[in-house]
C-alpha positions as protocol buffer text, in pm:
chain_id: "A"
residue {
  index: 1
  type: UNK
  ca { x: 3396 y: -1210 z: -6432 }
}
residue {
  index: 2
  type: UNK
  ca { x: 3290 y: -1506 z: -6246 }
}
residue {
  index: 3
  type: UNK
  ca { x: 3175 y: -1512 z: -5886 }
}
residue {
  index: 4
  type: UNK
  ca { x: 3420 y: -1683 z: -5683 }
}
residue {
  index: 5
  type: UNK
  ca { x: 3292 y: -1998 z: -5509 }
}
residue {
  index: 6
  type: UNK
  ca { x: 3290 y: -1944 z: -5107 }
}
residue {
  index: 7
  type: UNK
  ca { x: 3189 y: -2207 z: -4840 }
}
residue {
  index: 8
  type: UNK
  ca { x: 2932 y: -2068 z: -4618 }
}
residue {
  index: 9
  type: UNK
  ca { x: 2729 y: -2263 z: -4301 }
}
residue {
  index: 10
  type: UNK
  ca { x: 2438 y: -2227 z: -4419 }
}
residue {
  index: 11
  type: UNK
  ca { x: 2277 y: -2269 z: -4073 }
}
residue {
  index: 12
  type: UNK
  ca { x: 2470 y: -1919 z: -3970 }
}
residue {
  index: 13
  type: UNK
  ca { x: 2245 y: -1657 z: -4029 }
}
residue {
  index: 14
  type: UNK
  ca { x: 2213 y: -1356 z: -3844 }
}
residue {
  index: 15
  type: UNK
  ca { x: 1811 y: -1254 z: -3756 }
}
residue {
  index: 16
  type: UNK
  ca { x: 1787 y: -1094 z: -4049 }
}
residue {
  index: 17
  type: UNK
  ca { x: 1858 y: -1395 z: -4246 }
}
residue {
  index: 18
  type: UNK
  ca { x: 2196 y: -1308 z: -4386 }
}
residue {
  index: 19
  type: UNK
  ca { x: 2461 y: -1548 z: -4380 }
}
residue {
  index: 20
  type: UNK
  ca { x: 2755 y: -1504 z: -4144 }
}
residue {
  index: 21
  type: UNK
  ca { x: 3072 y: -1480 z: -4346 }
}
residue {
  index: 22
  type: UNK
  ca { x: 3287 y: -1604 z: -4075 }
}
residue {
  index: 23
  type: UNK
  ca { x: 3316 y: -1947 z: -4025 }
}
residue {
  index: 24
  type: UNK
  ca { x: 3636 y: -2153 z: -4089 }
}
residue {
  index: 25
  type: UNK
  ca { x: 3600 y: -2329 z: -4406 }
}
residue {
  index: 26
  type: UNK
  ca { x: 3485 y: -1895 z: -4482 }
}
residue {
  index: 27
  type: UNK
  ca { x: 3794 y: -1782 z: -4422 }
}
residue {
  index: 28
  type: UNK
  ca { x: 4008 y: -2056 z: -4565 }
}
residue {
  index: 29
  type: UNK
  ca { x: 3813 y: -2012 z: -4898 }
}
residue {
  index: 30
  type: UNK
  ca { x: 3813 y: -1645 z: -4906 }
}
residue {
  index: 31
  type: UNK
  ca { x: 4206 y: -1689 z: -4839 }
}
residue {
  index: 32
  type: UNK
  ca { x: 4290 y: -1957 z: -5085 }
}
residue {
  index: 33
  type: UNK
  ca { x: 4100 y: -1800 z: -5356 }
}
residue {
  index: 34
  type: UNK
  ca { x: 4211 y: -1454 z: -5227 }
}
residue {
  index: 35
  type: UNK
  ca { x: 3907 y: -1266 z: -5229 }
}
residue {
  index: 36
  type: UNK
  ca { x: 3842 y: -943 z: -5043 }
}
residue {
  index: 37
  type: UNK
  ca { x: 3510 y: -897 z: -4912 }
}
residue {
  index: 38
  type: UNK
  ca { x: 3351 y: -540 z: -4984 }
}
residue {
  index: 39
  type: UNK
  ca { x: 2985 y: -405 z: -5002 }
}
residue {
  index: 40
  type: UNK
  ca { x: 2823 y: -533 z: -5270 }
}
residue {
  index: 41
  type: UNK
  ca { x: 3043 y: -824 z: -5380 }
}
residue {
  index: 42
  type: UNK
  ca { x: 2860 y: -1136 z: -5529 }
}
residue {
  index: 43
  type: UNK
  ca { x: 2937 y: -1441 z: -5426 }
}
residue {
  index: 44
  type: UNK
  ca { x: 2865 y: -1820 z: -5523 }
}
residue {
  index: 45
  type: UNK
  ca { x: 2819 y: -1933 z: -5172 }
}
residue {
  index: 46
  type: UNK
  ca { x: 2786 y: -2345 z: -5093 }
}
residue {
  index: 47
  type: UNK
  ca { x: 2720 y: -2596 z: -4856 }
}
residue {
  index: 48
  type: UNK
  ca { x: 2813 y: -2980 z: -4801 }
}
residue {
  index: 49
  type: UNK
  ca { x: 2481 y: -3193 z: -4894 }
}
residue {
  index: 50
  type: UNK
  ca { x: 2447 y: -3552 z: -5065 }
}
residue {
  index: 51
  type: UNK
  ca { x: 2190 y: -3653 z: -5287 }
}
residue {
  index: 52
  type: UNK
  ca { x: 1941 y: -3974 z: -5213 }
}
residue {
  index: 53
  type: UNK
  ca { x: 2241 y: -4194 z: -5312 }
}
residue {
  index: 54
  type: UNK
  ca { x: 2482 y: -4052 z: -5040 }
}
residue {
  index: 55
  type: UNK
  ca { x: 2682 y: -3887 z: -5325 }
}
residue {
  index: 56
  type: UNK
  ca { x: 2820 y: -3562 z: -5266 }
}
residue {
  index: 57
  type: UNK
  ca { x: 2575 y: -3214 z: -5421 }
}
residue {
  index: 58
  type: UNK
  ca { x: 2636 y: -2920 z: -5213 }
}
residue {
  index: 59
  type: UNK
  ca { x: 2399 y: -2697 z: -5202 }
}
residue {
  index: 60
  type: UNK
  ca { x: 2483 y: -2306 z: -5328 }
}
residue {
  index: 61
  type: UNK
  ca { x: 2317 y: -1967 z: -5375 }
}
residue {
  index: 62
  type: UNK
  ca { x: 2432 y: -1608 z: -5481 }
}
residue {
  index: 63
  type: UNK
  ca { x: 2447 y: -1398 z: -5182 }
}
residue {
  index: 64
  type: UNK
  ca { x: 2557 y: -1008 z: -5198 }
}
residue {
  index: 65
  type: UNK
  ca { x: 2795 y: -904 z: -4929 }
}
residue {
  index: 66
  type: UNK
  ca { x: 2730 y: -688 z: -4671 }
}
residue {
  index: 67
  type: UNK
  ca { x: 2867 y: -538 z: -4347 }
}
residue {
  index: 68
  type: UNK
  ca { x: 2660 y: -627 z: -4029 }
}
residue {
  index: 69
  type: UNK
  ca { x: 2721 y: -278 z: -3749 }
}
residue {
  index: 70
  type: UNK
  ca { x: 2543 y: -502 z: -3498 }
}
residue {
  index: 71
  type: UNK
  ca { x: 2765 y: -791 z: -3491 }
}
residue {
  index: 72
  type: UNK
  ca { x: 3125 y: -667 z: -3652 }
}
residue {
  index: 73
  type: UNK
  ca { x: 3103 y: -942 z: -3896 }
}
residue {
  index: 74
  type: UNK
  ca { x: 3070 y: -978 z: -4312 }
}
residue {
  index: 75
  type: UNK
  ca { x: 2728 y: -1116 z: -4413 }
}
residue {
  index: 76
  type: UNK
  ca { x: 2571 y: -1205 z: -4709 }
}
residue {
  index: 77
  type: UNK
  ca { x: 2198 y: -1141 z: -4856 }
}
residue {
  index: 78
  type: UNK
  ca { x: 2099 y: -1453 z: -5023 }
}
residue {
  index: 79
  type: UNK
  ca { x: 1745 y: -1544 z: -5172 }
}
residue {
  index: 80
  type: UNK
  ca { x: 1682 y: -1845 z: -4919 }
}
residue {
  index: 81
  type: UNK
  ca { x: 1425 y: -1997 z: -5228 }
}
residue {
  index: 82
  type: UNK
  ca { x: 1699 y: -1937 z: -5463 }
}
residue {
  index: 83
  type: UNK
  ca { x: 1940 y: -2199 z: -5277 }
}
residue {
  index: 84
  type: UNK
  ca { x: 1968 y: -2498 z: -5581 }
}
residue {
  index: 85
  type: UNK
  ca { x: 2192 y: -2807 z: -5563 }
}
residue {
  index: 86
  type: UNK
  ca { x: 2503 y: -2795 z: -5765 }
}
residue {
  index: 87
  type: UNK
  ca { x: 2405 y: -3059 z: -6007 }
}
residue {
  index: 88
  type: UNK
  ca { x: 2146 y: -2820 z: -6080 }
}
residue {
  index: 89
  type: UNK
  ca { x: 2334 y: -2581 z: -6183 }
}
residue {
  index: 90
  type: UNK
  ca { x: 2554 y: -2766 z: -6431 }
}
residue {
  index: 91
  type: UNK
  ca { x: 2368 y: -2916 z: -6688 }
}
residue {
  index: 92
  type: UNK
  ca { x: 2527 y: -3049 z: -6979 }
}
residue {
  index: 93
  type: UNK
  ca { x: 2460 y: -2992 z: -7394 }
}
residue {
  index: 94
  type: UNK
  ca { x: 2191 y: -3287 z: -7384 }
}
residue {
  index: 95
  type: UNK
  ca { x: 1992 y: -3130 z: -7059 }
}
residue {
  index: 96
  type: UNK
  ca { x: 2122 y: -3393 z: -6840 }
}
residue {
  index: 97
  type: UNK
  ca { x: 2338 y: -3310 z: -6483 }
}
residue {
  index: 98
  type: UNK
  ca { x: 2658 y: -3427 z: -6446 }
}
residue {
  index: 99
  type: UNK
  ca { x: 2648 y: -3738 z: -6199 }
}
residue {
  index: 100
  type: UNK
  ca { x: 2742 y: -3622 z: -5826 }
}
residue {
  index: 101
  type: UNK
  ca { x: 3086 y: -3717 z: -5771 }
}
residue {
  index: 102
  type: UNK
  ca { x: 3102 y: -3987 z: -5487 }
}
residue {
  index: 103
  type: UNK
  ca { x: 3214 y: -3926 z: -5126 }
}
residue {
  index: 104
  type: UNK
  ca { x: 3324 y: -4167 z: -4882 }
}
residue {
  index: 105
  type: UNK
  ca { x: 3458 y: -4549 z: -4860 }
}
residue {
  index: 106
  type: UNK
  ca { x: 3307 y: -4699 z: -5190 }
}
């Protein structure tokens, strides 16, 4: 099964470097792609970034979820030297990336 795709602010991690699973474009995701968080779910977790060109490559990891006592809240355990840009990720039958898609007034 594939890991659903979730947005996550990546600069909202809790002190033990989990990522808070609470944030708005969070929710909406989790919502839209209706996705129930539970111990031990793995998720494709990303975050808005551009490459040199301004084009849009959001970043993304695999982060387990978890349930943080100490602040009521779902978190999830990534590998913070795992996190890869999305072109990365994708690359075609000749080893080539897919060009980033462009964002913005062209």
């Amino acid at each position: 099964m594939k890991r659903p795709r979730i947005y996550a602010d990546f600069q909202n991690a809790d002190a033990e470097g989990r990522l808070r699973l609470n944030c708005v474009g969070t929710t909406k995701d989790l919502a839209r792609k209706n996705v129930v968080l539970q111990p031990g779910t793995t998720l494709t977790l990303y975050s808005d970034d551009a490459d040199e060109e301004g084009r849009s490559d959001d970043l993304q990891v695999t982060g387990v979820v978890e349930y943080s006592e100490a602040e009521q809240c779902w978190v999830a355990r990534v590998d913070w030297h795992a996190i890869r840009h999305a072109s990365e990720s994708y690359p075609d039958h000749h080893g080539q990336h897919p060009p980033p898609v462009p964002v913005g007034p062209s």
